[in-house]
C-alpha positions as CSV (number, residue, x, y, z in Angstrom):
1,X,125.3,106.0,113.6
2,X,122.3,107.6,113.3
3,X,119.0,106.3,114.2
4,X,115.5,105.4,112.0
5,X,112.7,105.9,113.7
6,X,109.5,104.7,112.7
7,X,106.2,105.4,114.2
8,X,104.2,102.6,114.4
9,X,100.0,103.4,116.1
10,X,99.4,101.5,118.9
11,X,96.3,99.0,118.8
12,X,94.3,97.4,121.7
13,X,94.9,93.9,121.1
14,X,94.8,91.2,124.2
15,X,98.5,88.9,124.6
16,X,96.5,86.0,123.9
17,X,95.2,87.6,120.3
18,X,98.5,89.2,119.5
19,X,100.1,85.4,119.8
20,X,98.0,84.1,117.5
21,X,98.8,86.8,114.9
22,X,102.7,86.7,115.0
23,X,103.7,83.3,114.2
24,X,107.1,83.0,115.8
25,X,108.1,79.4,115.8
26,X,108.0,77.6,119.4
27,X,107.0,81.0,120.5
28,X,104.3,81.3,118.1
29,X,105.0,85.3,118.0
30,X,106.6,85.8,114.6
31,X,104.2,88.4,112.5
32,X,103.2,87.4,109.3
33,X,100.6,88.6,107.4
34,X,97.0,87.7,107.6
35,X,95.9,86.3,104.1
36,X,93.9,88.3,102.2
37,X,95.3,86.4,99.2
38,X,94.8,85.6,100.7
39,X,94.0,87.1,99.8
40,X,95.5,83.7,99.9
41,X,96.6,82.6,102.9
42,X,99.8,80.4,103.0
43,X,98.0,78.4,105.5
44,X,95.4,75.9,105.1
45,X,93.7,76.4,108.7
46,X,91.4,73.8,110.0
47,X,87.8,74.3,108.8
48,X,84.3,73.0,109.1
49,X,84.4,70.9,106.0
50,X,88.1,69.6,107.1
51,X,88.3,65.7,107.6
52,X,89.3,66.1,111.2
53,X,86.1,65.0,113.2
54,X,84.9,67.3,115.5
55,X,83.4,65.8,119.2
56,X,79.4,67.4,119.1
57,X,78.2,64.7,121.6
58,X,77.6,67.0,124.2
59,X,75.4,69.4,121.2
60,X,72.8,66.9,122.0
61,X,72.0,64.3,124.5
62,X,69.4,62.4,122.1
63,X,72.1,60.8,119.3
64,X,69.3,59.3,117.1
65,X,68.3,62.9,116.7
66,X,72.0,64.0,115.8
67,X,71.5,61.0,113.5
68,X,68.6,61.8,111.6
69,X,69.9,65.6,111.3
70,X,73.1,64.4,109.5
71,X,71.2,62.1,107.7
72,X,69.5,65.1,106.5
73,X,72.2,67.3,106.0
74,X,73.6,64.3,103.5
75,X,70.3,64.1,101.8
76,X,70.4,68.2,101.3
77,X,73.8,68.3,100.0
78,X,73.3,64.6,97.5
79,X,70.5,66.5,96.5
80,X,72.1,70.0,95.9
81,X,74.9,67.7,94.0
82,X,72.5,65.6,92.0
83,X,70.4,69.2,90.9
84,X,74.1,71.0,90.2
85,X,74.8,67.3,87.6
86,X,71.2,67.1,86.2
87,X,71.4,70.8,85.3
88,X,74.8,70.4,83.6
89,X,73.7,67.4,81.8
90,X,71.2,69.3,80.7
91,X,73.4,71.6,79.1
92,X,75.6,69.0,78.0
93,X,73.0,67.9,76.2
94,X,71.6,70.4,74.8
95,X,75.0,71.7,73.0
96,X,75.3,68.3,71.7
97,X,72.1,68.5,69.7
98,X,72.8,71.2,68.1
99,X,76.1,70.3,67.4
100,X,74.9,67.2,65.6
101,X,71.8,69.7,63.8
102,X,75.0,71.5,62.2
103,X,76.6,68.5,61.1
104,X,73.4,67.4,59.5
105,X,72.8,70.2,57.9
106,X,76.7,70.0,56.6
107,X,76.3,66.7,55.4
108,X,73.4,68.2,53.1
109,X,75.4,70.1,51.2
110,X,77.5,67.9,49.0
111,X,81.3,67.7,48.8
112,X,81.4,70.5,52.2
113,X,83.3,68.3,55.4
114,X,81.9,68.7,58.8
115,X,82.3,71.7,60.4
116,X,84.3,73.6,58.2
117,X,84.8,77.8,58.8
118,X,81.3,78.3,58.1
119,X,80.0,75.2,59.8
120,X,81.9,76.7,62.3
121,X,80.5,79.9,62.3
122,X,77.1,78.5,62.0
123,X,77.3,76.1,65.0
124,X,79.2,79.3,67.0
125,X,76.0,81.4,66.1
126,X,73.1,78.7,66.9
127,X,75.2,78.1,70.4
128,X,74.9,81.4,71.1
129,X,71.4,82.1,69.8
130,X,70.6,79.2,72.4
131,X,72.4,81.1,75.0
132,X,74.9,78.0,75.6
133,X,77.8,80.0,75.6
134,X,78.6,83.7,74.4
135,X,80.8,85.8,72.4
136,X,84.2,87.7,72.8
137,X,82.6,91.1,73.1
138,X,83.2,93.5,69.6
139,X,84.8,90.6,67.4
140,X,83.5,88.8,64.5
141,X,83.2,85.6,64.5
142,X,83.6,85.8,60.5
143,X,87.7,86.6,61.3
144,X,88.2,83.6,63.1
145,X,90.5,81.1,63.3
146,X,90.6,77.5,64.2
147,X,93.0,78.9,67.3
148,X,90.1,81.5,68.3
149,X,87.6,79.6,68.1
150,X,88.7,76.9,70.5
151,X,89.5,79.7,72.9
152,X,86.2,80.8,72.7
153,X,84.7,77.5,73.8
154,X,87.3,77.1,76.1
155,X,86.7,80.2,78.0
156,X,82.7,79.6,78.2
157,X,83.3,76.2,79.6
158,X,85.9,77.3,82.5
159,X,83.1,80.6,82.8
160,X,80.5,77.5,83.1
161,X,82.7,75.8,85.6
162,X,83.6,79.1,87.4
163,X,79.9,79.2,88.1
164,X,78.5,75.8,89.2
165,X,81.9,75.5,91.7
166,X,80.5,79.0,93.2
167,X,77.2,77.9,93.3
168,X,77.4,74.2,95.5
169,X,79.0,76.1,98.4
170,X,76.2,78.8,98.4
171,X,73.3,75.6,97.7
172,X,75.2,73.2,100.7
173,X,75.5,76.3,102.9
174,X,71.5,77.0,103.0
175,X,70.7,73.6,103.1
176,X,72.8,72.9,106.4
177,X,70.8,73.2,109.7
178,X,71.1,76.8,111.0
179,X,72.8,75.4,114.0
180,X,75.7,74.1,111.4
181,X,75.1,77.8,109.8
182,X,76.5,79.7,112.4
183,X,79.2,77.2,113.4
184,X,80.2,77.0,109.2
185,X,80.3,81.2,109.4
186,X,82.5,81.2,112.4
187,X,84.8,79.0,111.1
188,X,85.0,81.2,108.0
189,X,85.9,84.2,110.3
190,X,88.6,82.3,112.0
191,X,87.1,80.5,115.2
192,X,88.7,78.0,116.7
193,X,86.9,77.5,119.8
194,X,84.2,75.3,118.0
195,X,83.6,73.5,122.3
196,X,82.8,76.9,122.9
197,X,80.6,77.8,120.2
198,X,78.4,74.1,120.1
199,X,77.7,75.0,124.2
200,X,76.2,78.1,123.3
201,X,74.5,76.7,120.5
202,X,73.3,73.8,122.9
203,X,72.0,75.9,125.2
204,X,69.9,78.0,122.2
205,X,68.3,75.0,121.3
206,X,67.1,73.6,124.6
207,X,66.0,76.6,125.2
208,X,64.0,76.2,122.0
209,X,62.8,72.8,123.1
210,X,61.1,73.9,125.8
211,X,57.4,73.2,126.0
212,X,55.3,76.0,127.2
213,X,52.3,73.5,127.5
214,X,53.7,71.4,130.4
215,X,54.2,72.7,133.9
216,X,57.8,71.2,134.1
217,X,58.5,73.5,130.9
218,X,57.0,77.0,131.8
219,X,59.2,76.4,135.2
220,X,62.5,76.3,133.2
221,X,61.0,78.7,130.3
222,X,60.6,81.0,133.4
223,X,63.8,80.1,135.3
224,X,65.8,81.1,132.3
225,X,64.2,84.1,131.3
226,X,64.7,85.6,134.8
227,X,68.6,84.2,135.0
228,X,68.8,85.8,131.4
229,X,67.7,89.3,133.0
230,X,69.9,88.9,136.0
231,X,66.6,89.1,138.3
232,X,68.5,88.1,141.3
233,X,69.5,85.4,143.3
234,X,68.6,81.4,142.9
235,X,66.3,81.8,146.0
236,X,64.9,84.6,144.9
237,X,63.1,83.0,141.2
238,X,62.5,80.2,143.0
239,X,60.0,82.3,145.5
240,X,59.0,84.4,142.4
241,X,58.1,81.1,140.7
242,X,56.4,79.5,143.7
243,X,54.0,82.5,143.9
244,X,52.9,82.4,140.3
245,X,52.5,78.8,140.5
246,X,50.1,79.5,143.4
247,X,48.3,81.9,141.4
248,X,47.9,80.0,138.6
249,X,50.0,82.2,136.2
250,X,53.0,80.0,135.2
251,X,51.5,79.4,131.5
252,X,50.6,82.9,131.7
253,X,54.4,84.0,132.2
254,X,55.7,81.2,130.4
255,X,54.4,82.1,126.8
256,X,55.1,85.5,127.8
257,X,58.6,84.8,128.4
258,X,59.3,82.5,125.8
259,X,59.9,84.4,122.6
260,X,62.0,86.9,124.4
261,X,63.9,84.0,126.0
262,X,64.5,82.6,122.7
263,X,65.7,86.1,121.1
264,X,68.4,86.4,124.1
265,X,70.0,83.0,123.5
266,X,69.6,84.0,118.9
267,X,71.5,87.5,120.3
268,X,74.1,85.2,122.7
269,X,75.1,83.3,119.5
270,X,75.1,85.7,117.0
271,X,77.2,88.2,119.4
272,X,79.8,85.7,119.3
273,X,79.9,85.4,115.7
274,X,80.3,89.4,116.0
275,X,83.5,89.1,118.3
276,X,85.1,86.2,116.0
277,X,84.1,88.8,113.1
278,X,85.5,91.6,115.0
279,X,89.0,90.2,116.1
280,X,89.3,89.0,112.3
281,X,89.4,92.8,111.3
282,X,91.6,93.8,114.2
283,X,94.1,91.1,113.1
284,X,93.7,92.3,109.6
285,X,94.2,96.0,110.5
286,X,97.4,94.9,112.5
287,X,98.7,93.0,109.7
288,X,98.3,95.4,107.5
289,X,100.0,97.9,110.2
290,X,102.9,95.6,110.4
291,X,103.7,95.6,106.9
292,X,103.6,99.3,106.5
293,X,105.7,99.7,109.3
294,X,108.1,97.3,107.7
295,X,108.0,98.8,104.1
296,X,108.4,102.7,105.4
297,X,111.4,101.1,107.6
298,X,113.3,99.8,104.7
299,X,112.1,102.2,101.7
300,X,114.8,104.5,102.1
301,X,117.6,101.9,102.1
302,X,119.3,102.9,104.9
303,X,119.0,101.0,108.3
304,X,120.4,102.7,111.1
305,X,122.8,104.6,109.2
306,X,123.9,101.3,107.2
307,X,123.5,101.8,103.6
308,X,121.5,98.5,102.0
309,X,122.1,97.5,98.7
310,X,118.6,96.9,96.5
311,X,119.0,93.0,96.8
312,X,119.5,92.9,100.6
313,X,116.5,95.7,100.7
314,X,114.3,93.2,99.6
315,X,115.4,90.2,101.3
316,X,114.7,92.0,104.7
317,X,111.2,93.1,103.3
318,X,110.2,89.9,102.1
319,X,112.4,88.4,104.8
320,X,109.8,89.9,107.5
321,X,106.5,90.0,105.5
322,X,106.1,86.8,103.7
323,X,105.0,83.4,105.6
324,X,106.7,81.3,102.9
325,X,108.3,78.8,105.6
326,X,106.3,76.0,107.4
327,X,106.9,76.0,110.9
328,X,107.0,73.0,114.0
329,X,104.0,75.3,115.2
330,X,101.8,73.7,112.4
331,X,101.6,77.5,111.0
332,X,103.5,79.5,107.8
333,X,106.0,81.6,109.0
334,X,108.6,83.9,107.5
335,X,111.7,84.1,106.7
336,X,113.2,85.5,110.3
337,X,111.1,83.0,112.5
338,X,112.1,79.9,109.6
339,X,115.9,81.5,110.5
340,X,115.2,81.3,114.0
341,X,113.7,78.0,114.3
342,X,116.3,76.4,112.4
343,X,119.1,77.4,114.8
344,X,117.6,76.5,117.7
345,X,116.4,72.9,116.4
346,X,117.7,71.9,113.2
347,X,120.9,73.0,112.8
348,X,121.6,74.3,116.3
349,X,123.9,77.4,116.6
350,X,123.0,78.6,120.3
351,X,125.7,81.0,119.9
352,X,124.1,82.8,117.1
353,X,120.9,82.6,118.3
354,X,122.2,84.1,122.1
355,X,123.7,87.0,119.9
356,X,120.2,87.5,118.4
357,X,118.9,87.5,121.4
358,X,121.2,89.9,122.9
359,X,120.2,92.7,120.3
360,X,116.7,92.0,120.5
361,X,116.8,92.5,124.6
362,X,119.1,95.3,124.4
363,X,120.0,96.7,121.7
364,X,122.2,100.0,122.8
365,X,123.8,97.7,125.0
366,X,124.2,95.3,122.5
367,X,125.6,97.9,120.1
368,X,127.7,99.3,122.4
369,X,129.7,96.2,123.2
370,X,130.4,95.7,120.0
371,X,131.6,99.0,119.1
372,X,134.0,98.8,122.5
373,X,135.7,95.4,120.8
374,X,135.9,97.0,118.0
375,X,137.8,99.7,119.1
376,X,139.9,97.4,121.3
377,X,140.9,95.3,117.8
378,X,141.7,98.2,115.9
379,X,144.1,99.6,118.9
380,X,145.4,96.2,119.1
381,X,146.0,96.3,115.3
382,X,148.1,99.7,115.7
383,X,150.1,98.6,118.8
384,X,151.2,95.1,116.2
385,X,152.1,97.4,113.6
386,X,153.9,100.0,115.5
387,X,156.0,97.1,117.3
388,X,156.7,96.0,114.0
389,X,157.7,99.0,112.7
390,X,160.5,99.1,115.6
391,X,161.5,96.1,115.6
392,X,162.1,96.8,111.8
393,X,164.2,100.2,112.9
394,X,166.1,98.4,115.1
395,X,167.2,95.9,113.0
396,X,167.9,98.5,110.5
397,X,170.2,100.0,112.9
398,X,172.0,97.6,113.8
399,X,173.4,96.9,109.9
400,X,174.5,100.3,109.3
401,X,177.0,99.5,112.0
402,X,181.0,99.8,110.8
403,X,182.3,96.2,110.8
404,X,185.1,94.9,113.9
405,X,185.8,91.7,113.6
406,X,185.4,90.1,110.1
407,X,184.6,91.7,107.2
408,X,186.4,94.2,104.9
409,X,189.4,96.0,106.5
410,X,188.6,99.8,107.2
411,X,191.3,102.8,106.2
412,X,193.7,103.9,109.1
413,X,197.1,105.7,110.4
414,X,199.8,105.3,112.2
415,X,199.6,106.3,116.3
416,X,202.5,108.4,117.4
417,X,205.1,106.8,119.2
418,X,205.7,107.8,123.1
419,X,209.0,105.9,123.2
420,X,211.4,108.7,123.6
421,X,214.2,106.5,123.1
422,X,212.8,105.0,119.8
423,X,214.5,107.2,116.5
């Protein structure tokens, strides 16, 4: 057989990040493409604005705060929801008025219904005039039909829809505090390690909260800064605080400190947005690798010097690219980890799936042993044939023998006598 080889680049990606790209069931390490679709992912991942409630207790000590601030939030988005309605209504109303200004001025002219082709034409025109809704590009509106014209309309409306569903995501995301800004964008990059994130976030806003008025303040405001710069040991910014305090500078310091202080923790934050962003593309580049590897594997149809018909071709392509299979890990996967997971648990062939395992660990070996039974069959196979074929002979032999004992009577003569006396 001869052997395919495919050249696939080698990435730096960490085990940990690798896992969570392939989605092998139980393993978690089956590949399967990162959705673009999406790009449309297959995969409905857990998100900000997902029901499951997320524990922020420890984002803030002071829960009447946390309170009010959601109360807020609500208030932002009812009110980003209520503007979005009233504008639409608006609208509504609006086309309605000159809908009924056309039927009016149908019902003027005597023996015409309402809205017929040119009341239709007429209302088309004032619409569009009013900038309600507008016009296939390059057609008349003259040449159309009862069909077309309901097209028309329906289009605006889904174009009108299109737009105000784009808009309340952008209007709810700027009215969110910018705490809930950062933690909605790293969602959106693919973070999961929202504990993580909120700490950070914590820390930023005591940090914030620290008054640079009160003694007790400009000794954390200080404290912090000098931690932040890596200034040196505990005992050490306590002495260097001790001796400003003596000289009367801690205020001094402190409102010198604070704005930097303040653009470290913004920096801590926003660098781990960065990473989340950062792994996202790395995934995405490896994806992409994958499936090119895959596609230049099979494009040729001929895998390992096995010819592959144009149906099992794309089987195996859309067998090893496609996450069209839910998986026990809560994740899509594709058709080879659905395969895999379904003969370990569901229908459990451990023989099959110890076989798979075999060529996956070693595949020359593998390969090898199964070439040596075959071989072993095949001389088997000759060695049943050829004792076949003899005992065939040999039975063939034995009926071309002349007949002794029964049978038909076979031509002689006469011995001589050796009786002298005998005439």
């Amino acid at each position: 057989m001869s052997d395919t080889n495919t050249s696939i680049e080698q990435m730096d990606i960490d085990q940990a990040d690798l896992d969570n790209l392939l989605g092998m069931p139980g393993a978690d390490s089956v590949i399967t493409p990162v959705d673009e679709s999406s790009k449309e992912t297959t995969e409905t991942a857990p998100n900000f604005f997902s029901s499951e409630k997320v524990d922020m207790e420890f984002m803030n000590p002071d829960s009447k705060e946390q309170t009010t601030q959601t109360t807020e939030t609500t208030e932002a988005s009812t009110e980003t929801t209520e503007t979005t309605e009233t504008t639409s209504t608006k609208e509504t109303e609006e086309f309605n008025s000159i809908v009924n200004e056309v039927d009016e001025t149908s019902e003027s002219n005597a023996g015409r219904p309402k809205l017929d082709k040119n009341g239709m034409v007429q209302l088309t025109n004032k619409l569009i005039e009013e900038g309600l809704i507008k016009p296939f590009e390059g057609e008349d509106l003259d040449n159309f039909t009862e069909k077309d014209f309901i097209e028309l309309f329906q289009v605006n409306f889904q174009e009108r829809e299109k737009k105000v569903a784009e808009s309340v995501p952008g209007e709810f995301f700027n009215s969110l505090p910018r705490e809930l800004q950062y933690a909605t964008e790293y969602v959106a990059q693919g973070g999961t390690d929202l504990k993580g994130l909120f700490r950070t976030l914590a820390a930023s806003e005591e940090v914030k909260s620290l008054d640079p008025e009160t003694e007790r303040g400009q000794e954390m405001i200080i404290k912090k800064y000098l931690q932040s710069t890596n200034f040196g040991t505990a005992e050490e910014i306590d002495e260097e605080i001790d001796t400003w305090k003596d000289l009367g500078k801690l205020e001094e310091k402190a409102l010198k400190f604070k704005p930097k202080l303040d653009a470290i923790q913004e920096k801590s934050v926003k660098e781990q947005i960065a990473k989340q962003e950062a792994m996202k593309r790395q995934q995405e580049e490896a994806s992409y690798a994958y499936m090119e590897s895959v596609y230049s594997t099979l494009e040729n149809g001929d895998l390992n010097g096995v010819k592959l018909p144009s149906k099992v071709q794309n089987m195996l392509y859309a067998g090893l690219v496609q996450p069209n299979y839910p998986s026990i890990s809560g994740k899509n996967t594709n058709l080879f980890g659905h395969l895999i997971e379904k003969y370990q648990f569901v229908e459990p062939n451990h023989g099959l799936i110890a076989e798979a395992l075999w060529l996956l660990a070693d595949p020359e070996g593998y390969k090898s042993a199964q070439a040596s039974n075959i071989k072993n069959e095949a001389t088997q196979e000759v060695y049943r044939k050829l004792k076949t074929e003899e005992q065939h002979s040999k039975s063939s032999s034995l009926n071309n023998e002349p007949e002794t004992k029964t049978g038909t009577k076979r031509a002689s003569i006469a011995r001589p006598s050796k009786d002298f006396f005998k005439r």
